[in-house]
C-alpha positions in Angstrom: 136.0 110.5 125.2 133.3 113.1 126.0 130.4 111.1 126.0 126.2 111.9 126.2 123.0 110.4 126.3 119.2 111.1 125.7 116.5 108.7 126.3 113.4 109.2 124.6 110.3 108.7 127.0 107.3 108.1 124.9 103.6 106.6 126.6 101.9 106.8 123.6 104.3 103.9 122.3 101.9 102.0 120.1 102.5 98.6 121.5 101.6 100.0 125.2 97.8 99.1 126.3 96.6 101.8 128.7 96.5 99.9 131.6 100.5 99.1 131.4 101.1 102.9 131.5 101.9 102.9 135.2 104.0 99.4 135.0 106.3 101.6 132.2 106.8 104.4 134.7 107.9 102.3 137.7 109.7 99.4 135.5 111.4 102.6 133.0 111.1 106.2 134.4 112.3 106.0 137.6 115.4 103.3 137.2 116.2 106.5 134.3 115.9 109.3 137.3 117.7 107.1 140.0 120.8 107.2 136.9 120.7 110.2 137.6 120.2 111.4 141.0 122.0 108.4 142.6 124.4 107.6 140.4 125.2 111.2 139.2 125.4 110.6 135.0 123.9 113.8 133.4 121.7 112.8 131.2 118.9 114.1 128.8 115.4 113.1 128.8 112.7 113.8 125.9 109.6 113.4 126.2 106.5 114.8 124.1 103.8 116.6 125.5 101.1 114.5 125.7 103.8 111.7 127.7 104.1 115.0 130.1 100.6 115.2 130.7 99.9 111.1 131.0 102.8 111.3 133.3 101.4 114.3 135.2 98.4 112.6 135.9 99.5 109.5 136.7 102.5 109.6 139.1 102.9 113.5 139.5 106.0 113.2 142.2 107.9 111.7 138.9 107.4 115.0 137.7 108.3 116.8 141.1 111.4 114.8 141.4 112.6 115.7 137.5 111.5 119.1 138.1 114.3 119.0 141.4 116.7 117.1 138.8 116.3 120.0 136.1 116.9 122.4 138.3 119.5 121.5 140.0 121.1 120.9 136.5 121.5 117.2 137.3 119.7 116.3 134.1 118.4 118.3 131.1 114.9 118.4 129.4 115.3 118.1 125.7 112.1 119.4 123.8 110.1 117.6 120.9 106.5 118.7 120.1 102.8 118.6 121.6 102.8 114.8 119.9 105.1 112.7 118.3 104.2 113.7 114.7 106.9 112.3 111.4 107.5 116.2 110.7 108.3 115.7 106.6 105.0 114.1 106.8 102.7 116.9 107.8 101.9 120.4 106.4 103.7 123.3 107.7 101.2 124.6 109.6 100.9 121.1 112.1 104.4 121.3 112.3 104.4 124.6 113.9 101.3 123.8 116.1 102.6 120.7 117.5 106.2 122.4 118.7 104.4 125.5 120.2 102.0 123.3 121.8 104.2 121.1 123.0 106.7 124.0 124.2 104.3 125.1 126.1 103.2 122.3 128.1 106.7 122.0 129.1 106.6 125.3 130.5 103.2 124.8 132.1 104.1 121.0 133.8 108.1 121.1 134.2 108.5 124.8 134.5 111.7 124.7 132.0 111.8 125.3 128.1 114.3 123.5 126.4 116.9 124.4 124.0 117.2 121.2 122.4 114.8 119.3 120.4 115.2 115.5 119.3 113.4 114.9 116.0 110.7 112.2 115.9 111.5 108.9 114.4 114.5 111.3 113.0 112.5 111.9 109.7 114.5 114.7 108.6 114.0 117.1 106.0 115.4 121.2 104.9 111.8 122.5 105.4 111.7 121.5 108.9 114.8 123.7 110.3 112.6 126.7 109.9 110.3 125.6 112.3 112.7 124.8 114.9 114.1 128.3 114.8 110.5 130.1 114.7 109.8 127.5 117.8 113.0 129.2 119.5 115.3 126.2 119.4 119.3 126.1 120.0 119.6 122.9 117.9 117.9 119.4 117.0 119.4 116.3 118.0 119.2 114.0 114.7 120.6 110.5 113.1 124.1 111.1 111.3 124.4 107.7 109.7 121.8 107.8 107.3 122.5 111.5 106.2 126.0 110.8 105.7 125.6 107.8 103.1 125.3 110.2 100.4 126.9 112.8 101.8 130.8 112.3 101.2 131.6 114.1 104.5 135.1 113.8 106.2 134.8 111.0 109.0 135.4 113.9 111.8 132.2 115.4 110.9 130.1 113.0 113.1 132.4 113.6 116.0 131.1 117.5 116.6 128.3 119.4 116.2 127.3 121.2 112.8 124.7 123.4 111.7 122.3 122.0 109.0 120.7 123.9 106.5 117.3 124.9 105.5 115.5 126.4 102.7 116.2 129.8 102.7 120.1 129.6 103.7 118.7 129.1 107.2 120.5 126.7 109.7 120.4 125.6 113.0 122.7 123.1 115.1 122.9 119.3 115.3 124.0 117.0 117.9 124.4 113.5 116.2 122.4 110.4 117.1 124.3 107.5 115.9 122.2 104.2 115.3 124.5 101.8 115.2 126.3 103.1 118.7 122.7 103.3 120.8 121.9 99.8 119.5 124.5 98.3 120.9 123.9 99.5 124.2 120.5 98.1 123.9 122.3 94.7 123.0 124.5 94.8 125.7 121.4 95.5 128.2 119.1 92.6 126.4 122.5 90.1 127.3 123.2 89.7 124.0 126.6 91.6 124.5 129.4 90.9 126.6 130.9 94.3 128.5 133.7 94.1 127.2 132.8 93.5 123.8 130.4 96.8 124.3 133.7 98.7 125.7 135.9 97.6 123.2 133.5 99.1 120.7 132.8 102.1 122.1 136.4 102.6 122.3 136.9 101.8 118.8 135.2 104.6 117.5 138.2 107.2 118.4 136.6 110.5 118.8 139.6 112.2 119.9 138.1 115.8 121.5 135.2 115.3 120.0 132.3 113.7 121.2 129.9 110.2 121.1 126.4 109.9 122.0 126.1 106.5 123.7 122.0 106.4 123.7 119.5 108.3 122.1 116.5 106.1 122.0 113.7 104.7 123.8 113.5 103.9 127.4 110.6 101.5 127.5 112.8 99.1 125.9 114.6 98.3 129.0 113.2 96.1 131.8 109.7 96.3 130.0 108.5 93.8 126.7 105.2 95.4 125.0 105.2 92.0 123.4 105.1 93.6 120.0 107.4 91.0 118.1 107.7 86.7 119.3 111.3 88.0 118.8 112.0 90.2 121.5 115.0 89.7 123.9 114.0 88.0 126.5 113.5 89.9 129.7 116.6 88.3 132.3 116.0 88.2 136.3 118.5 91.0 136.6 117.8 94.4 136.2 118.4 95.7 132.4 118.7 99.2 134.0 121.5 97.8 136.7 123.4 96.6 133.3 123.0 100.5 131.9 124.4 101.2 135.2 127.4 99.2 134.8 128.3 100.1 131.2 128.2 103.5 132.1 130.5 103.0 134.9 132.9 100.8 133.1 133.1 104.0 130.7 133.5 106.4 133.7 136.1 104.5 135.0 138.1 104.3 132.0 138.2 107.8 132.1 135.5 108.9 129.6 133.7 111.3 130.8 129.0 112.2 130.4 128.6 115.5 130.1 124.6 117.1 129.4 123.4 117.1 126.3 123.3 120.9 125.1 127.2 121.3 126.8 128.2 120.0 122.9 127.2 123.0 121.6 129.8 124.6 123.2 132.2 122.9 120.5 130.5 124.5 118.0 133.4 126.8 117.4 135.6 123.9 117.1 138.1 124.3 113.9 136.1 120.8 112.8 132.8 121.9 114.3 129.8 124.3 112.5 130.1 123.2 108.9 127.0 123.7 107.2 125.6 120.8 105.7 122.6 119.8 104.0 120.8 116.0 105.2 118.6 115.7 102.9 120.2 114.4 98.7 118.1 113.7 96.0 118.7 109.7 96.6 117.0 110.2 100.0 114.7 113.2 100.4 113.8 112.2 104.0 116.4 110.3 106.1 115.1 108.6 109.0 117.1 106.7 111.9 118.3 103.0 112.3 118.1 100.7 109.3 116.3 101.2 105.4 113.6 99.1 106.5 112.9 102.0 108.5 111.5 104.4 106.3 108.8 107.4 106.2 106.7 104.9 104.8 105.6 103.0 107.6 104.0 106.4 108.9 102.2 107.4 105.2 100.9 104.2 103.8 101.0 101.4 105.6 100.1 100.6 109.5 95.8 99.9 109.8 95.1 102.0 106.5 97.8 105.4 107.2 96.1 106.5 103.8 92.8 106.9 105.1 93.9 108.8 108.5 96.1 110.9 107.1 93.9 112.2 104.4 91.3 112.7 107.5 93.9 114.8 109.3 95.1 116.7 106.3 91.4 117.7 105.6 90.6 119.2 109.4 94.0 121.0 109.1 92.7 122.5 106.0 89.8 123.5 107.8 92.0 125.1 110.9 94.0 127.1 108.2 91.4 128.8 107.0 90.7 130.2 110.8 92.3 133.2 111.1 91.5 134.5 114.6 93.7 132.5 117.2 91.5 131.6 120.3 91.8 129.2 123.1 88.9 127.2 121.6 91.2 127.0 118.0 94.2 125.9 119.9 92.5 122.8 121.6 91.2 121.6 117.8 95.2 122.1 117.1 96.1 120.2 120.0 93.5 117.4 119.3 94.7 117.3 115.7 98.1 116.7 116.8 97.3 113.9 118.8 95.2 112.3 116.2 98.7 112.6 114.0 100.7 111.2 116.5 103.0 108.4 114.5 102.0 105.5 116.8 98.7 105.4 115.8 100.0 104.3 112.5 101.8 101.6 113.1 101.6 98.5 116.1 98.9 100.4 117.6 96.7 97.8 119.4 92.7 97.4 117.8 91.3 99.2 121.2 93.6 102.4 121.1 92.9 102.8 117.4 89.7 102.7 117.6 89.6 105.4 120.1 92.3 107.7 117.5 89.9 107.2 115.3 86.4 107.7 116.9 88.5 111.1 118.0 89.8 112.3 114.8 86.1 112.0 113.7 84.4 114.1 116.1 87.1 116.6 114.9 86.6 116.2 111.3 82.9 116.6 111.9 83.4 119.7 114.5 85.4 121.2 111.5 83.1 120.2 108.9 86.1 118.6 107.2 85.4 115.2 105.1 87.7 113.7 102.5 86.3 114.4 98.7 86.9 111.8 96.0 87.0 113.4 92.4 83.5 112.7 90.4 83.1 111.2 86.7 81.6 108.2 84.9 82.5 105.8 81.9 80.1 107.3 79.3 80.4 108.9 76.2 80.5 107.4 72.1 82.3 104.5 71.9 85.7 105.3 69.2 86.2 102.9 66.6 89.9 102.8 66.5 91.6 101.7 63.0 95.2 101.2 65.3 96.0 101.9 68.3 96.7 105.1 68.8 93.9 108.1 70.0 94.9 111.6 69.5 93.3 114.5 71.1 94.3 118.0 70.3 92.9 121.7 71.9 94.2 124.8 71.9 96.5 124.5 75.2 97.0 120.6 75.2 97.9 117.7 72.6 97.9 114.2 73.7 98.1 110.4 72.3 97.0 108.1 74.0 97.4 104.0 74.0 93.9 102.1 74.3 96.3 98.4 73.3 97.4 100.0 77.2 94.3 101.0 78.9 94.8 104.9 78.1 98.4 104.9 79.5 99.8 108.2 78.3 102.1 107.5 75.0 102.6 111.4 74.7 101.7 114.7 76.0 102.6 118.1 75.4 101.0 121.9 76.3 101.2 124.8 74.2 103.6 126.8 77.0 106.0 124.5 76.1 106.0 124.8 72.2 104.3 121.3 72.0 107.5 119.8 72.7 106.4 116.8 74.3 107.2 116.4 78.1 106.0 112.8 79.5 104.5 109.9 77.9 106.1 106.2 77.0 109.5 105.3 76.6 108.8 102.3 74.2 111.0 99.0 74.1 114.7 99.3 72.4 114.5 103.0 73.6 117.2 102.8 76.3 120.7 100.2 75.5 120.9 98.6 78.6 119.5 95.6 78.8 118.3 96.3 82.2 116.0 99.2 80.8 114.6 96.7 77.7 111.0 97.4 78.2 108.0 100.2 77.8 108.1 102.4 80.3 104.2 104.0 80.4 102.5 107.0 82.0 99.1 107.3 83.9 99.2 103.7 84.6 98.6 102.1 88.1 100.5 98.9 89.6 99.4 96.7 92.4 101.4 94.0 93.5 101.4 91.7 96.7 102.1 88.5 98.5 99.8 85.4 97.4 98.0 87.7 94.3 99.4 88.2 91.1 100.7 91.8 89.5 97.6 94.3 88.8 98.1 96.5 86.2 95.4 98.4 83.5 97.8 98.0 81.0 95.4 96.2 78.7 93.2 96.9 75.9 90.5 98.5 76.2 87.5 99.9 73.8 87.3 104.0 74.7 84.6 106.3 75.2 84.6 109.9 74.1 82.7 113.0 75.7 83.2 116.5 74.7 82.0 119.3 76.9 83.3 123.2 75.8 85.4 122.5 79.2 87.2 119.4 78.1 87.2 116.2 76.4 86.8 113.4 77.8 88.4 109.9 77.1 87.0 106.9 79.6 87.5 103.1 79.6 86.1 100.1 82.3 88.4 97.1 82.6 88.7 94.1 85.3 91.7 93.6 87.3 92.4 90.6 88.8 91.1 92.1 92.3 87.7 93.6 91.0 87.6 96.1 88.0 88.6 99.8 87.3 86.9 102.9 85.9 89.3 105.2 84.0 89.2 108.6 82.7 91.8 110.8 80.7 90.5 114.1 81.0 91.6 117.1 78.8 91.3 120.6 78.8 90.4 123.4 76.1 91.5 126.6 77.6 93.6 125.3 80.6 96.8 123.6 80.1 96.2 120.9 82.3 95.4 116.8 81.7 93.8 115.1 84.6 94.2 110.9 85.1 91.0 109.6 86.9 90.8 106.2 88.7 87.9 104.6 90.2 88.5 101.5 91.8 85.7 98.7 92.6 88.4 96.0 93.8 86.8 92.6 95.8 88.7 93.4 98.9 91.1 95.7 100.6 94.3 95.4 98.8 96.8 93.5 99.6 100.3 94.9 99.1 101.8 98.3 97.5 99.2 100.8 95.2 100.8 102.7 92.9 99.2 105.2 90.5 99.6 107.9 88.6 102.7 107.3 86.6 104.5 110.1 84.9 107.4 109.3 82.8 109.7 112.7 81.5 110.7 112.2 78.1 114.6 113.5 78.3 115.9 113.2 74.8 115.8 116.8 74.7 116.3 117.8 78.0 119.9 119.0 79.5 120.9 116.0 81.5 122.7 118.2 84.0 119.9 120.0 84.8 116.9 117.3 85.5 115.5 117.9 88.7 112.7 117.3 91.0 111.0 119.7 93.9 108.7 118.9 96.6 107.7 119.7 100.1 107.9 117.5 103.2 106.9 119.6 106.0 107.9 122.9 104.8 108.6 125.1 102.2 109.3 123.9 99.0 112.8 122.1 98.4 114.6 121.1 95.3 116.5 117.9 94.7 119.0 117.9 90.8 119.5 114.3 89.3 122.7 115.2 87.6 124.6 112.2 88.0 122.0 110.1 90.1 120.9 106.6 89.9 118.4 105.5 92.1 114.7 104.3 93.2 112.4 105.4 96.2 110.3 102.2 95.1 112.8 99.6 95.6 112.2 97.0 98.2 114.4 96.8 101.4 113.0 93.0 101.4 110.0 90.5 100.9 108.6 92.0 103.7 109.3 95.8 103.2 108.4 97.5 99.6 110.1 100.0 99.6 112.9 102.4 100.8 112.4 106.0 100.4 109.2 108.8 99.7 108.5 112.3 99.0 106.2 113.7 101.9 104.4 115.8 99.4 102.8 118.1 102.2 101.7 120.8 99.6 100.4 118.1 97.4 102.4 118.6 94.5 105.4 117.4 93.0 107.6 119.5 90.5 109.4 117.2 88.0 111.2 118.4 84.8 114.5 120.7 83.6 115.4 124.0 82.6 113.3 124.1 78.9 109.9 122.5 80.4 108.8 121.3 83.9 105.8 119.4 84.8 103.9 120.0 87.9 101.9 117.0 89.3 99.0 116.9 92.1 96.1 114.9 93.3 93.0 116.0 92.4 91.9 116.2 95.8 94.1 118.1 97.9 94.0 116.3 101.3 94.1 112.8 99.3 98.1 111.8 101.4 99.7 110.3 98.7 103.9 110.1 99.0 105.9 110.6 95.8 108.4 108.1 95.2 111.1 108.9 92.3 113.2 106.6 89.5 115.9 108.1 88.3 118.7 106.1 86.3 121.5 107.0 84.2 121.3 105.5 80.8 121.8 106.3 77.0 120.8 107.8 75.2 118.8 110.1 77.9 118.1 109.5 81.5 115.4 107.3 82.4 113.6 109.8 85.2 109.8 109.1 86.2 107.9 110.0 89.4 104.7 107.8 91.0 102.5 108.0 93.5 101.4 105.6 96.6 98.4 105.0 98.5 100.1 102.4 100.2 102.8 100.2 100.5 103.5 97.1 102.8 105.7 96.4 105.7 105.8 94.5 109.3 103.3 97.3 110.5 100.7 96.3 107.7 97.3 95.5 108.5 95.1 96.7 106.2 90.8 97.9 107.4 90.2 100.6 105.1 86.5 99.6 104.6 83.6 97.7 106.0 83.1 94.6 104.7 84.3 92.6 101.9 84.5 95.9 98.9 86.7 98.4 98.1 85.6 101.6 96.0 87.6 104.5 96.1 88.0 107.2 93.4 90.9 109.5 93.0 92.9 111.1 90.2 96.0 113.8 89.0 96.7 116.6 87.6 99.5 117.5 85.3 100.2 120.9 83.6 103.3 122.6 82.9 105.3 124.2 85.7 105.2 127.8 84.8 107.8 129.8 87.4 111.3 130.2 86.0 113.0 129.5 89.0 115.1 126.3 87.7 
């Protein structure tokens, strides 16, 4: 077997106080270098920028001695960006900023520019391939298993590289990380493998001529604990870096051979190497490596308040967009920004080291004059005394009905582009005929839910408010929640074809738990099932996922502990949800607010059932919620929905 391995050197590992940094280069770095200059295995190393520069300036003859290494082609540098940012969580433009920083420090400290970049976390998605061509990359090294769930590819396929695809018929080529296959050499190292039993499953995997990645992971993990879990293996007497060395050697001596990373391009020309493949399917928009537990999540809405930070960041990027003229003094706010997004910070970061994250992203934000807005209105207006149930609101470009028995949850909407067909609303009880579909299915709504508390929703009745400006109209409710109480606001236009849903939250304490709001429900009955579809962007340009056939939920809970499984990215803050006659496009009100998308879609008669939602956060091991001081939380936010008007679809 032709066999290779990268290991993944990252100091800004959230579980790593400062003061260890030193103990992780002596107890991981150099065992990894004395692999390779002792023991002659080629092998890769990635390691971000800023881990380069900590390294640099703490022990800077590691860096002389992999500087020898590299060039002497005894090992080989693979490339990743300034910081270890989730790419299909960011906008383009800190996508391309963090791999040209991050190129160049590689340059400027090691003196070599890889060809080769491993993707962080490997959170995939099309929009990123773009980048890692414009960043002059030969291929990205990325997780196989998750990709290939929903993929239907021949087993050969994860035996030799391939090229993925992109937007705009774009690719690039993939070396494959396999899970499964580095986590067993981790459980071999932690004792909880035999050596044979690690050989005999290495062995088992039959890649013929093709090839098998035997790591592609962290190095700290091995003969260092951050004591992040009461879990962790415990750390033997004997070196866990003298047990790499002898699995590697058992392989060797059976004669499998380790080979540098970027010599598996050389199969691209393989007759079962170079298809073209797309990673990304409608049922998961972003893969990510290992397990579903592990999901984009974890970096978006969870960790101490990844809401909160992420808006922050979004809103100074905003503010670096709009600088046109490149300068040294713009780079450094890039470079600062990218550290700010750096993924550990969001989620077993220690309380000191956040602190500090966030003390920094703040001086940035300030520098850059860039704050996170929160959409203004109040409750006012006459009080509507309703005969049923039912308030209906017509203007020139918008008719709606609304349910005040269900707190202004959206019973129908239509726009005047679309022949006032209507296009989202409630899917009432009885609609659907399987029994696992037998209830109302509302829009607009919010639901909070977590351990200990029971289910928020404002699905209750409410007495409304009208206000009529020659802008809009204006329909406004208060109602308590079991955590505090919410101010809502259904918000129509007159000459735009637009609806905005308004939420202001008063709630007792942090929430505990997922948030999820804005709730659109498509109303398919006269939609081509074939063509349903939804279109988004995580980390580049716009990409489209069709529901023809599909049955799944991005919302559904890996386990008691983890609430969910799969997200939308949503870096241009909108989502595009709809079908060939109409299409809906949704977005916060406030650009920079990070919500992910998460989308429903099941199979069913008479018409699918297909509804997008947003979250503000979700829950996980990571979870430690501090998004305010003291005991209140108040926050206001809000959507917008009007009809999708390109004919693209």
């Amino acid at each position: 077997m032709k066999l290779f391995a990268i290991f993944h050197l990252n100091l800004m590992f959230s579980s790593i106080p400062e003061e260890s940094r030193m103990e992780v280069i002596e107890r991981c770095y150099w065992p990894l270098l004395n692999l390779i200059e002792k023991h002659d295995f080629p092998l890769g190393i990635e390691a971000s920028g800023i881990t380069l520069e900590i390294i640099k300036d703490l022990a800077p003859e590691w860096i002389e001695k992999f500087k020898e290494l590299l060039k002497n082609d005894k090992a080989e540098l693979i490339g990743s960006g300034y910081a270890q940012i989730i790419g299909p969580l960011v906008p383009a433009s800190v996508n391309k900023a963090n791999l040209r920083i991050g190129k160049n420090v590689c340059n400027e400290i090691l003196e070599t520019t890889p060809r080769i970049a491993l993707v962080n976390e490997q959170a995939w998605s099309a929009g990123l391939v773009e980048h890692y061509i414009n960043a002059g990359y030969e291929g990205v090294f990325m997780d196989y298993d998750n990709p290939a769930r929903f993929s239907g590819w021949d087993d050969h396929i994860q035996h030799f590289p391939q090229r993925v695809s992109g937007i705009d018929d774009e690719s690039i080529p993939v070396l494959w990380s396999r899970s499964m296959v580095f986590q067993k050499l981790q459980r071999f190292a932690h004792k909880e493998l035999e050596l044979s039993e690690y050989i005999e499953y290495v062995e088992s995997l039959g890649t013929e001529s093709g090839w098998l990645p035997v790591y592609g992971n962290d190095a700290e993990i091995f003969d260092f604990r951050p004591q992040r879990y009461k879990t962790e293996a415990v750390q033997e007497a004997d070196s866990e870096w003298s047990l790499l060395l002898l699995a590697f050697k058992a392989l060797q001596n059976r004669k499998h051979t380790f080979h540098l990373p970027s010599k598996v391009l050389n199969d691209l020309d393989h007759p079962l190497g170079g298809n073209k493949l797309s990673l990304c399917s409608a049922q998961q928009p972003v893969p990510v490596k290992k397990q579903s537990k592990y999901n984009i999540t974890r970096w978006a809405v969870s960790g101490r308040n990844d809401f909160y930070i992420n808006s922050l960041c979004r809103a100074v990027a905003a503010k670096l967009d709009q600088i046109i003229d490149s300068c040294p003094e713009t780079e450094q706010k890039w470079r600062e920004l990218c550290f700010c997004w750096s993924s550990d910070f969001r989620t077993h970061i220690t309380k000191e080291r956040y602190a500090e994250a966030i003390q920094k992203l703040t001086n940035i934000a300030e520098e850059s004059s860039a704050i996170v807005e929160e959409p203004l209105f109040k409750v006012e207006g006459d009080t509507v005394a309703m005969r049923g149930r039912k308030l209906n609101v017509e203007t020139p470009s918008v008719s709606i009905t609304l349910n005040t028995a269900k707190g202004l949850a959206i019973h129908k909407a239509s726009f005047a582009s679309h022949n006032r067909y209507p296009s989202f609303g409630t899917l009432g009880h009885g609609y659907f005929k399987d029994i696992d579909l037998g209830a109302d299915f509302f829009s607009g709504h919010i639901i909070m839910e977590g351990p200990g508390i029971p289910k928020d929703t404002d699905l209750a009745k409410i007495t409304p408010r009208i206000k009529k400006t020659s802008e809009f109209t204006t329909i406004s409710c208060t109602m308590n929640l079991y955590q505090g109480s919410l101010d809502k606001a259904v918000r129509i236009y007159r000459d735009k074809q637009q609806i905005d849903v308004l939420y202001k939250f008063s709630l007792n304490e942090p929430p505990r738990g997922f948030m999820r709001l804005g709730h659109v429900t498509l109303l398919t009955g006269t939609m081509n099932p074939d063509k349903l579809f939804y279109a988004t962007s995580n980390g580049g340009k716009r990409e489209t996922h069709f529901l023809k056939d599909c049955t799944f939920d991005h919302s559904d809970h890996v386990s008691f502990l983890v609430s969910s499984s799969q997200a939308l990215g949503m870096t241009d803050s909108t989502v595009i949800l709809g079908g060939e006659e109409r299409a809906l496009e949704i977005s916060p009100m406030v650009k920079e607010h990070a919500f992910i998308g998460m989308i429903k879609c099941q199979q069913a008669t008479p018409s699918p059932f297909v509804r997008v939602f947003f979250s503000m956060q979700e829950m996980d091991e990571t979870s430690l919620q501090t998004s305010c001081e003291g005991s209140n939380y108040i926050f206001s936010t809000g959507f917008s929905i009007k009809p999708y008007m390109e004919d693209k679809f």
